[in-house]
Structures are given as structure tokens and as C-alpha cells.
PDB file as gemmi writes it, atoms N, CA and C in Angstrom:
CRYST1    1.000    1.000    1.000  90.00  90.00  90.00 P 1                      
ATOM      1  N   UNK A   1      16.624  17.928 -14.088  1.00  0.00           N  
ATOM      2  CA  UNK A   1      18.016  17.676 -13.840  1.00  0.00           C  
ATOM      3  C   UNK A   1      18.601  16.857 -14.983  1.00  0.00           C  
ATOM      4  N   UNK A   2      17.742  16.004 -15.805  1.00  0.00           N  
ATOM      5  CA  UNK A   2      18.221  14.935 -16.483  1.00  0.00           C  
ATOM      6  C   UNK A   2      18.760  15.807 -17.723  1.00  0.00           C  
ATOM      7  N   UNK A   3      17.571  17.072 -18.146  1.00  0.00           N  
ATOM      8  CA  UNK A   3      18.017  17.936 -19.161  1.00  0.00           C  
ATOM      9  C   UNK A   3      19.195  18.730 -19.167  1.00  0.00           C  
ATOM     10  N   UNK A   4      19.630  18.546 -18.683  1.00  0.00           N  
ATOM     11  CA  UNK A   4      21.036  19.533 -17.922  1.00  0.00           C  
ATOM     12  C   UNK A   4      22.391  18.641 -17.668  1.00  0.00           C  
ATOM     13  N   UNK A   5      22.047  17.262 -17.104  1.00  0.00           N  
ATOM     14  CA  UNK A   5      23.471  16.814 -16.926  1.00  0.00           C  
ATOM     15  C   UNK A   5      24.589  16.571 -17.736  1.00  0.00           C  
ATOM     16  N   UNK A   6      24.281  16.421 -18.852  1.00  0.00           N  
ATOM     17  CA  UNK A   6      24.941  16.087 -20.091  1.00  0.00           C  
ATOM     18  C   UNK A   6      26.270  17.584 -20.642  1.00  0.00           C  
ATOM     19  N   UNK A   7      24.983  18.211 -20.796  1.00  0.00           N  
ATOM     20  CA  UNK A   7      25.483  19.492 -20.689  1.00  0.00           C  
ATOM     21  C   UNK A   7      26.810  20.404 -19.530  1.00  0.00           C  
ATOM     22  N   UNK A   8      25.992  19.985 -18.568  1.00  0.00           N  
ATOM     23  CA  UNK A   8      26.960  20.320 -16.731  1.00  0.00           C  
ATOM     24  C   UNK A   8      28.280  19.033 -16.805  1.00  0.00           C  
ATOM     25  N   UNK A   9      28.101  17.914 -17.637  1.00  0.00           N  
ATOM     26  CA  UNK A   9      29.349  17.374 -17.169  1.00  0.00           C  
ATOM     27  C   UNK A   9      30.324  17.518 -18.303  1.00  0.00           C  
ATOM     28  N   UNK A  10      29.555  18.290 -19.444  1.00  0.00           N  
ATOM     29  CA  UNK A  10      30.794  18.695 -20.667  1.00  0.00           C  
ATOM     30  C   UNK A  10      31.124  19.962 -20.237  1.00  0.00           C  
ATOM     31  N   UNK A  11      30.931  20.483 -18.769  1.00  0.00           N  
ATOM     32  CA  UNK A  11      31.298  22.045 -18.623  1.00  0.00           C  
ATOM     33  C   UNK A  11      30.720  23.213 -18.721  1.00  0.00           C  
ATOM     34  N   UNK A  12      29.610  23.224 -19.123  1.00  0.00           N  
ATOM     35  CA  UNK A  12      28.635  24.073 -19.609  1.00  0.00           C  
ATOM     36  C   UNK A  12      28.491  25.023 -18.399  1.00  0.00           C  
ATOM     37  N   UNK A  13      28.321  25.806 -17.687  1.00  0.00           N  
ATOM     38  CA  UNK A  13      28.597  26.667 -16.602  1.00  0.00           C  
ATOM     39  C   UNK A  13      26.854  26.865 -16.051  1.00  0.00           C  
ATOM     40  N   UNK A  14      25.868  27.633 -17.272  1.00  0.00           N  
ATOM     41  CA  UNK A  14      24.925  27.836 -17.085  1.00  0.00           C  
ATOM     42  C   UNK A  14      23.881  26.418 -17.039  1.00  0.00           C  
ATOM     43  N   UNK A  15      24.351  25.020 -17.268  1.00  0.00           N  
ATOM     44  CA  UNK A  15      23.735  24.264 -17.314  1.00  0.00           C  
ATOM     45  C   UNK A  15      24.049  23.501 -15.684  1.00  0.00           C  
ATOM     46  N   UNK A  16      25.154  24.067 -15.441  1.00  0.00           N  
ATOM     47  CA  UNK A  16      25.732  23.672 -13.718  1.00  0.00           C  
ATOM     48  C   UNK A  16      24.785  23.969 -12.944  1.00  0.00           C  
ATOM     49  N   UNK A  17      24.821  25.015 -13.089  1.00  0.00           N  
ATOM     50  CA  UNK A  17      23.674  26.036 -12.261  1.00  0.00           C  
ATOM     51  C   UNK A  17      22.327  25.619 -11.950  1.00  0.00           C  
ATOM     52  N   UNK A  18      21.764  25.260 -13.280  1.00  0.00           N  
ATOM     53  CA  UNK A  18      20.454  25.015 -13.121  1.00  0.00           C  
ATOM     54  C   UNK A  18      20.151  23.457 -12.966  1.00  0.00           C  
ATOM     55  N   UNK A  19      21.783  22.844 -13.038  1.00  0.00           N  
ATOM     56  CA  UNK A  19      21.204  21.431 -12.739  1.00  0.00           C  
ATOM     57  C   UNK A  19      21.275  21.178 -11.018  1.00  0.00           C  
ATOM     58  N   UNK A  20      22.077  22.412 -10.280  1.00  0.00           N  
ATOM     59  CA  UNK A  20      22.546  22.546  -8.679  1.00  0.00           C  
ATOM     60  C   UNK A  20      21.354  22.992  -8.127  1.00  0.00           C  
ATOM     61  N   UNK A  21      20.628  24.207  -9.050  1.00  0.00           N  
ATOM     62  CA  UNK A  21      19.064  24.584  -8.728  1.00  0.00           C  
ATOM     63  C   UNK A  21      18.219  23.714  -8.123  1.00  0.00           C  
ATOM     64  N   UNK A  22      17.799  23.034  -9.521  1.00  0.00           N  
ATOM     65  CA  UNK A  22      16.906  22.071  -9.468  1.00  0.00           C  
ATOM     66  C   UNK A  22      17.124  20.940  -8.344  1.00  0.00           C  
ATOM     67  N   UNK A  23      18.668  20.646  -8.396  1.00  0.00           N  
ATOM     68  CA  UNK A  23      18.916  19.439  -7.203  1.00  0.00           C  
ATOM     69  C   UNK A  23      19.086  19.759  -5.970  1.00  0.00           C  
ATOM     70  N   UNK A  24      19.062  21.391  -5.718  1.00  0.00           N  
ATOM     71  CA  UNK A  24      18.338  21.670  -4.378  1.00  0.00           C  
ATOM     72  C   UNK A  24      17.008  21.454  -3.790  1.00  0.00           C  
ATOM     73  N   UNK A  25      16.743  22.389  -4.801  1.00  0.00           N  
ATOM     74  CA  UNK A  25      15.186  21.797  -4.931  1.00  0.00           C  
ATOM     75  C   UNK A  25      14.366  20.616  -4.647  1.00  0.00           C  
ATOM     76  N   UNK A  26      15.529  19.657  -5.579  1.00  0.00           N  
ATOM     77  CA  UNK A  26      15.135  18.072  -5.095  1.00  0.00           C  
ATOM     78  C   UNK A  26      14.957  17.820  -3.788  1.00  0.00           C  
ATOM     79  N   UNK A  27      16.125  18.340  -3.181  1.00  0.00           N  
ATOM     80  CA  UNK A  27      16.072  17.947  -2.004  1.00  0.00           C  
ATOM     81  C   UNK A  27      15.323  18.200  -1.310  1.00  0.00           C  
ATOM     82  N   UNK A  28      14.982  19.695  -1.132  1.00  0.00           N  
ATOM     83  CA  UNK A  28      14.387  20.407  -0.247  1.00  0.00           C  
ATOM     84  C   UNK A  28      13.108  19.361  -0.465  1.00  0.00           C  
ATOM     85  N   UNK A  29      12.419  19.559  -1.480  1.00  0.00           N  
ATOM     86  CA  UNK A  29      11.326  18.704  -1.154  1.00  0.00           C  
ATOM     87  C   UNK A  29      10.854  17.101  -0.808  1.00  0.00           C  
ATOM     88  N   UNK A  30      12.601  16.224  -1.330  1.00  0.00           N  
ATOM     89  CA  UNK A  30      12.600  14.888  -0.270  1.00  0.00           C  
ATOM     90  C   UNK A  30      12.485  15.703   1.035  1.00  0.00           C  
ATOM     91  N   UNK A  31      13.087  16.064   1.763  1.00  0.00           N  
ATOM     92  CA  UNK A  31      13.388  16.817   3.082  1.00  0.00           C  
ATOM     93  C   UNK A  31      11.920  16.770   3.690  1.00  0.00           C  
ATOM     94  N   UNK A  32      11.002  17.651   3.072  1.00  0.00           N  
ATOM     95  CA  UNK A  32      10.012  17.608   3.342  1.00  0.00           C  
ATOM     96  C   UNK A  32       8.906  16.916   3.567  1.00  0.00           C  
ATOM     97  N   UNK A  33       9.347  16.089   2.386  1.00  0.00           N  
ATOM     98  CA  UNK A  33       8.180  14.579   2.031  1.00  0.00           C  
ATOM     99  C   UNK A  33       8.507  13.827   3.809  1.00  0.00           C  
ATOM    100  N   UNK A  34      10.032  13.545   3.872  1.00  0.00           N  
ATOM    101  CA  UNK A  34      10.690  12.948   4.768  1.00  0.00           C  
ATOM    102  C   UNK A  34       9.638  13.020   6.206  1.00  0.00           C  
ATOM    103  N   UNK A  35       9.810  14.543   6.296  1.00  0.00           N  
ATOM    104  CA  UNK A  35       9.608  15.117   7.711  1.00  0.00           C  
ATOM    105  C   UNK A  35       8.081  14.850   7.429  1.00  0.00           C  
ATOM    106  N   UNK A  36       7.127  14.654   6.891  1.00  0.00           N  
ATOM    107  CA  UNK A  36       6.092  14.035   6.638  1.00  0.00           C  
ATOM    108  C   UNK A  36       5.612  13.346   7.033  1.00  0.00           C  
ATOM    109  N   UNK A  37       6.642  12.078   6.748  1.00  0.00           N  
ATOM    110  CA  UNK A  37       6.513  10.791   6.839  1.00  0.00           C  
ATOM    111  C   UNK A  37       6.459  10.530   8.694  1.00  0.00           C  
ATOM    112  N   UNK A  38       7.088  11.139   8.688  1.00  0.00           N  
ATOM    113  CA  UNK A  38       8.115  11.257  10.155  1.00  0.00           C  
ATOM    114  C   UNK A  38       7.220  11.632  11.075  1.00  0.00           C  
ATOM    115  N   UNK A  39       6.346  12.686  10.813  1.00  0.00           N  
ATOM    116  CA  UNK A  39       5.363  13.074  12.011  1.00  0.00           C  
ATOM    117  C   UNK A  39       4.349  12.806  12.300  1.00  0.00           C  
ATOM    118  N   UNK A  40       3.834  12.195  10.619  1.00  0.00           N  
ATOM    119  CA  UNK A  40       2.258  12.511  10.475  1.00  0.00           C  
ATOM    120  C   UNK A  40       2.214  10.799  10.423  1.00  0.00           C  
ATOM    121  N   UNK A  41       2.576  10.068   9.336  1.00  0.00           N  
ATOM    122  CA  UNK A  41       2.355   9.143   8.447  1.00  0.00           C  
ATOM    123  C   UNK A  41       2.882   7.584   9.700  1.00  0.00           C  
ATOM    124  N   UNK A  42       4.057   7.426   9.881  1.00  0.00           N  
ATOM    125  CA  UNK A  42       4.332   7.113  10.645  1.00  0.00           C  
ATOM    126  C   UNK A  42       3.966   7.326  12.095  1.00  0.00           C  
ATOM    127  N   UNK A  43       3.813   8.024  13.017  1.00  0.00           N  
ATOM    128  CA  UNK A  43       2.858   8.073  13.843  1.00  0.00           C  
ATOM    129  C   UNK A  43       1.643   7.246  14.039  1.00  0.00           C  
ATOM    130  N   UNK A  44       0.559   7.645  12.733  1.00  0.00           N  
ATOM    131  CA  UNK A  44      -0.426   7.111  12.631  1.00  0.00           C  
ATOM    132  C   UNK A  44      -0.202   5.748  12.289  1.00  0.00           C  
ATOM    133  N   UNK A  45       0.810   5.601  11.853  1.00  0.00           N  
ATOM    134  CA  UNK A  45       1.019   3.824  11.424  1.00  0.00           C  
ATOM    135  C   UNK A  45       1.148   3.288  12.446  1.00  0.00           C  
ATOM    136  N   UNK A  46       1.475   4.043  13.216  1.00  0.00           N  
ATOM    137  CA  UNK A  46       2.270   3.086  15.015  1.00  0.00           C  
ATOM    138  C   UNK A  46       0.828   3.013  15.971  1.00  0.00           C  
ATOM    139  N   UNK A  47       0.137   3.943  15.508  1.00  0.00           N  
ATOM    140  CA  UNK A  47      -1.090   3.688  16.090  1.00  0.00           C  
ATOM    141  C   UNK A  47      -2.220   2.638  15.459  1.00  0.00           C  
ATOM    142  N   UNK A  48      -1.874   2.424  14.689  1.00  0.00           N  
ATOM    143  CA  UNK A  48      -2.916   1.350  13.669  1.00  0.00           C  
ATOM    144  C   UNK A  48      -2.885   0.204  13.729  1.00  0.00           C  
ATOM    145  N   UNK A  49      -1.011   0.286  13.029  1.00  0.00           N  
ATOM    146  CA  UNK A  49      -0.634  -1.146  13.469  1.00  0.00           C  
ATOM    147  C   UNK A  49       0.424  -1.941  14.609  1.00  0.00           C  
ATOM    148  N   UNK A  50       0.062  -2.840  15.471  1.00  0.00           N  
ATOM    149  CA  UNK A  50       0.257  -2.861  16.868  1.00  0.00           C  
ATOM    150  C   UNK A  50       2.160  -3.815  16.666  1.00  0.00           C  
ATOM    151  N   UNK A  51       2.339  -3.912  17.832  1.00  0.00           N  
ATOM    152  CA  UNK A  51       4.144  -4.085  17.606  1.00  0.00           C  
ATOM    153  C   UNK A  51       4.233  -5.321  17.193  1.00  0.00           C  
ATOM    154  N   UNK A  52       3.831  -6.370  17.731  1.00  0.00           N  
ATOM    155  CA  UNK A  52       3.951  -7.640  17.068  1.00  0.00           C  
ATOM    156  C   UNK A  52       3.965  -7.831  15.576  1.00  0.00           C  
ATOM    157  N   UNK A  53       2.912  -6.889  14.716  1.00  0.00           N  
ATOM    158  CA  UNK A  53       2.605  -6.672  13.624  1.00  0.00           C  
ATOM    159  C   UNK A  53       3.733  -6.028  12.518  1.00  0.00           C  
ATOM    160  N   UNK A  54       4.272  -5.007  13.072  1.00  0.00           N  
ATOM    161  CA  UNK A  54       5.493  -4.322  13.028  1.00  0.00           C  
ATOM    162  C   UNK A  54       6.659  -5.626  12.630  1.00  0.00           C  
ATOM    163  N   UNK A  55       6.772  -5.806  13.870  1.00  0.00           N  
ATOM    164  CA  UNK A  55       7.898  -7.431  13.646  1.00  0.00           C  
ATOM    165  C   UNK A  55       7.670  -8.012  13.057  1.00  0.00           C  
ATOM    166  N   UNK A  56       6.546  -8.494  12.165  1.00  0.00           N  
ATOM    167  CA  UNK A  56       6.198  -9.243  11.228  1.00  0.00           C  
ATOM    168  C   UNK A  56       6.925  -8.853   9.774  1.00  0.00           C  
ATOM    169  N   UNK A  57       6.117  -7.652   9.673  1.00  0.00           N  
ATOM    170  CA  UNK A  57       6.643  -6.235   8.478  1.00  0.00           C  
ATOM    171  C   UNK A  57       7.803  -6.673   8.191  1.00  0.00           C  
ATOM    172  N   UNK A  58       8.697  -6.303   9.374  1.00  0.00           N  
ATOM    173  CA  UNK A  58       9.734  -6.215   9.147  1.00  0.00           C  
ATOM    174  C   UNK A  58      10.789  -7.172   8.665  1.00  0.00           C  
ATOM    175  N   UNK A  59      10.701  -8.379   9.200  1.00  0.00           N  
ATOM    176  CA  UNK A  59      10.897 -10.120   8.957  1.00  0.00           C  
ATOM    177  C   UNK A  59      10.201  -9.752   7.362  1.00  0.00           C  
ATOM    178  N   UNK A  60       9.196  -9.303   7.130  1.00  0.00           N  
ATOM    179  CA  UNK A  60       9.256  -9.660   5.628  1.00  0.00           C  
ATOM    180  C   UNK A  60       9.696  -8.710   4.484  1.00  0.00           C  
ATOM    181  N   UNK A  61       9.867  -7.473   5.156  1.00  0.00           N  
ATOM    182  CA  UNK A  61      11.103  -6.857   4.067  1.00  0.00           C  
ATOM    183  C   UNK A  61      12.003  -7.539   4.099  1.00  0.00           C  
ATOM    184  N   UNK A  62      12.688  -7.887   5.204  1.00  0.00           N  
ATOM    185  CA  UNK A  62      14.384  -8.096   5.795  1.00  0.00           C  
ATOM    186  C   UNK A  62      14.397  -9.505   4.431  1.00  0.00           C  
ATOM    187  N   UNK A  63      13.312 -10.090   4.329  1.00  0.00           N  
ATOM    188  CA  UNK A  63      13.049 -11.555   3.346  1.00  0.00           C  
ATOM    189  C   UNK A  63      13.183 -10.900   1.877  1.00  0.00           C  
ATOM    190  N   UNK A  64      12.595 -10.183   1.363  1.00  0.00           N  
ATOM    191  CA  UNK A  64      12.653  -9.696   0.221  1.00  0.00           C  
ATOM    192  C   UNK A  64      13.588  -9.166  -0.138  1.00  0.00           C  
ATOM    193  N   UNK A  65      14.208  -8.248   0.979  1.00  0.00           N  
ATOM    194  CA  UNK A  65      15.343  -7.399   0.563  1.00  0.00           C  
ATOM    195  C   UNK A  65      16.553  -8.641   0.058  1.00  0.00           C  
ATOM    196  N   UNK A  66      16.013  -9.817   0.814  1.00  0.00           N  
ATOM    197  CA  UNK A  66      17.448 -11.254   0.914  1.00  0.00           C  
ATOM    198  C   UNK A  66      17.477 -11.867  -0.690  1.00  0.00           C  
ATOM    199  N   UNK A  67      16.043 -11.955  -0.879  1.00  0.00           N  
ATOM    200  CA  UNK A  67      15.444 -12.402  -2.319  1.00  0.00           C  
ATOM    201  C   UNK A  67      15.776 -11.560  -3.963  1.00  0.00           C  
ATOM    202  N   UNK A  68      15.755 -12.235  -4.182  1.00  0.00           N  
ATOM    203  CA  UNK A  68      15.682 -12.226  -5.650  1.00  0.00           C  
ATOM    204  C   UNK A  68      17.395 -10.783  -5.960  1.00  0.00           C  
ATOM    205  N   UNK A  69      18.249 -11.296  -5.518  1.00  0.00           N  
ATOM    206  CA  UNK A  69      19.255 -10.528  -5.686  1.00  0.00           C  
ATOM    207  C   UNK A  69      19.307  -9.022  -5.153  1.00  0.00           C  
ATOM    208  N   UNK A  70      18.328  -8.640  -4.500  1.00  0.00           N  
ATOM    209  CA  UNK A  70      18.162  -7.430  -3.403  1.00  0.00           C  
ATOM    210  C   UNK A  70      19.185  -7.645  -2.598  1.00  0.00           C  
ATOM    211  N   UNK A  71      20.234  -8.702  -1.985  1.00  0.00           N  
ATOM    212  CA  UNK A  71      20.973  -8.645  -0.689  1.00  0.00           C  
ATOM    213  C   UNK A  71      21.601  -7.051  -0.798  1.00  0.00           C  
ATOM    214  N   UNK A  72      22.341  -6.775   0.020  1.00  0.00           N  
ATOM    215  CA  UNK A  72      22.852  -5.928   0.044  1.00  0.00           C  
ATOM    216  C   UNK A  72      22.422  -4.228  -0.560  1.00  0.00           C  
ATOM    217  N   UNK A  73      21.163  -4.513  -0.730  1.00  0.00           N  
ATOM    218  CA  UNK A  73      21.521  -2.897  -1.634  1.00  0.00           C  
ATOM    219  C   UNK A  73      21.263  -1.858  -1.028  1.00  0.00           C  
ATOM    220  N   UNK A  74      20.292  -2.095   0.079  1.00  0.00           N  
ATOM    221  CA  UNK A  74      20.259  -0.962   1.318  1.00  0.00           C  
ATOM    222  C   UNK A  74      21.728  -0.073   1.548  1.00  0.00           C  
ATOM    223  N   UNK A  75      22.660  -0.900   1.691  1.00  0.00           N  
ATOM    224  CA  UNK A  75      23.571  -1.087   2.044  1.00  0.00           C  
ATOM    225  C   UNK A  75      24.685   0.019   0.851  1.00  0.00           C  
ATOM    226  N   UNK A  76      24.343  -0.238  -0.188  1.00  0.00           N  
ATOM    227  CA  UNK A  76      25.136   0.021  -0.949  1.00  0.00           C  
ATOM    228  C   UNK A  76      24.414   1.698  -1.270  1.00  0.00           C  
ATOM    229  N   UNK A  77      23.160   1.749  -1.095  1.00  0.00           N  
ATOM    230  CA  UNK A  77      22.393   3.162  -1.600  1.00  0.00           C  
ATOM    231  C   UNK A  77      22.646   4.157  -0.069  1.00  0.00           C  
ATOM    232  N   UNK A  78      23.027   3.702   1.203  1.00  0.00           N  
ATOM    233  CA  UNK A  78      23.684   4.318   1.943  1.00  0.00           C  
ATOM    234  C   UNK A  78      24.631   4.631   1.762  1.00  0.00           C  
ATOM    235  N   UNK A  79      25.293   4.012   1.031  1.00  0.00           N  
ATOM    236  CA  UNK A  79      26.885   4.724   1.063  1.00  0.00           C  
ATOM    237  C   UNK A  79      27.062   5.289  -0.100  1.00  0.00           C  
ATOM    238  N   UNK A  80      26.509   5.001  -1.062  1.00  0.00           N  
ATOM    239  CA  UNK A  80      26.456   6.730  -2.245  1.00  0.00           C  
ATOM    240  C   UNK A  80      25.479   7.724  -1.740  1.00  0.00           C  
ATOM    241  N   UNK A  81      24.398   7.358  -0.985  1.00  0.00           N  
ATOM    242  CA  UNK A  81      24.002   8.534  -0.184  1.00  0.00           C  
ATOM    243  C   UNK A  81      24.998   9.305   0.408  1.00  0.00           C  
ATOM    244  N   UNK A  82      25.819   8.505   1.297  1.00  0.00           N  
ATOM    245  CA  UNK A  82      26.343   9.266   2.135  1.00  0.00           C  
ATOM    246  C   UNK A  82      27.908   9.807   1.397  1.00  0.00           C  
ATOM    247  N   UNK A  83      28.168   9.190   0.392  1.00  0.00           N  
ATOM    248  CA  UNK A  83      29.334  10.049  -0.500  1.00  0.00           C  
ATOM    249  C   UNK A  83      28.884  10.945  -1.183  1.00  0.00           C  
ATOM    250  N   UNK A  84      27.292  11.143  -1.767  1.00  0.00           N  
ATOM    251  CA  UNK A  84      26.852  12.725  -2.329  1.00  0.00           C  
ATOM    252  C   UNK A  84      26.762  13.135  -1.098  1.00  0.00           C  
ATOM    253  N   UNK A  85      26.251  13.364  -0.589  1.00  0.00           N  
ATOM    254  CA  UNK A  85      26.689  13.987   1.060  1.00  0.00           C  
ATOM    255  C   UNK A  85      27.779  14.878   0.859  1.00  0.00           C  
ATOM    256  N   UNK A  86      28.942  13.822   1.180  1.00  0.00           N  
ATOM    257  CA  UNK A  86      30.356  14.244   1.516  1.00  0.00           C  
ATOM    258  C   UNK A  86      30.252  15.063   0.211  1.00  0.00           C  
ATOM    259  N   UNK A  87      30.169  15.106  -0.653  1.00  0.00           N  
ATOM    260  CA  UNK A  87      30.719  15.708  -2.110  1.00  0.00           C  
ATOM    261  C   UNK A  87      30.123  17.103  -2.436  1.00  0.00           C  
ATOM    262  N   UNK A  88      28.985  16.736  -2.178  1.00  0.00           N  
ATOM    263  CA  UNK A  88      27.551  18.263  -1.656  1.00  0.00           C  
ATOM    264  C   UNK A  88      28.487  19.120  -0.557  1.00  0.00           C  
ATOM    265  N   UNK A  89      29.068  18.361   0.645  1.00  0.00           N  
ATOM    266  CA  UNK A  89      29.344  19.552   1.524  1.00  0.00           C  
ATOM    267  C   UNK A  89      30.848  20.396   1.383  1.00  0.00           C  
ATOM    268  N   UNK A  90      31.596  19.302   0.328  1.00  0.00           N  
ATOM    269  CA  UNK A  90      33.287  20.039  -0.351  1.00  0.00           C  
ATOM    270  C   UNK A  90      32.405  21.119  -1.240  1.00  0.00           C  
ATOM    271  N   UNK A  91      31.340  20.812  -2.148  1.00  0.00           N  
ATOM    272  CA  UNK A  91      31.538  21.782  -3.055  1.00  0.00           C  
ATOM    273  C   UNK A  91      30.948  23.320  -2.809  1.00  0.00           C  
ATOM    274  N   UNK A  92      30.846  24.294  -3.340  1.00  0.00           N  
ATOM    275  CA  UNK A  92      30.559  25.953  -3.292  1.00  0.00           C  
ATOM    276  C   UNK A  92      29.341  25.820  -3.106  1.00  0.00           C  
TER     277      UNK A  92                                                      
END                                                                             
């Protein structure tokens, strides 16, 4: 995709294409990784590690994410997520 954007944002038609290709592609296979995570990976994590443990986890992302200038960025990578979204579903 990286070979292509330069190209796709000076207009290039055939470089559009293959940079829309490929970033299907992308997706499709986050998508997949995702649903992965989701059935297999997670599952087995919930079986391993017990809930109290979990709450722990979590208290110490929620700490890191606070640290070292992380606040907010969850936050902020949701919402350009969710504006390529919106922008993915206007275009052809």
C-alpha cells in the first residue's frame, strides 16, 4: 500500500486500484486475525487466566495507557477508525 499511495494521491488511477486492492485485502485479513482472537485465543485466555486476574490486567493497561503520554489515544485511534469507516462506506 505504501508503494502506491503517493502515486493514488497525485491521481494516478491504476495506482488507486491497487492501493484499494491491497487495502481490502488488509482488511480482510485483520478481519480474520480478529475473529481468531475472538474464538480461539481469547477463550482459552478466559480459561487460564481466572477473573480476579483479568482485573488486575486490566488496572494495569488502564495505568500505562495513563503513563508516559498514552492518555487518550485509544480514544483518538477509535475515531479515525471509525471515520475510515464512514469514508470506506461513501466511497465506490
Amino acid at each position: 500500500m505504501a508503494d502506491h499511495l503517493d502515486a493514488a494521491a497525485a491521481g494516478d488511477k491504476v495506482a488507486e486500484d491497487t492501493f484499494r486492492r491491497a487495502a481490502t485485502d488488509y482488511i480482510s485479513l485483520l478481519r480474520l486475525h480478529i475473529q481468531k482472537e475472538d474464538e480461539v485465543l481469547f477463550v482459552l485466555a478466559d480459561q487460564v487466566i481466572g477473573l480476579e486476574e483479568q482485573k488486575l490486567m486490566r488496572s494495569a493497561f488502564d495505568r500505562a495507557e495513563q503513563s508516559n503520554g498514552n492518555s487518550g489515544k485509544h480514544e483518538r485511534y477509535t475515531a479515525v477508525a471509525d471515520e475510515l469507516t464512514r469514508c470506506s462506506l461513501a466511497s465506490p
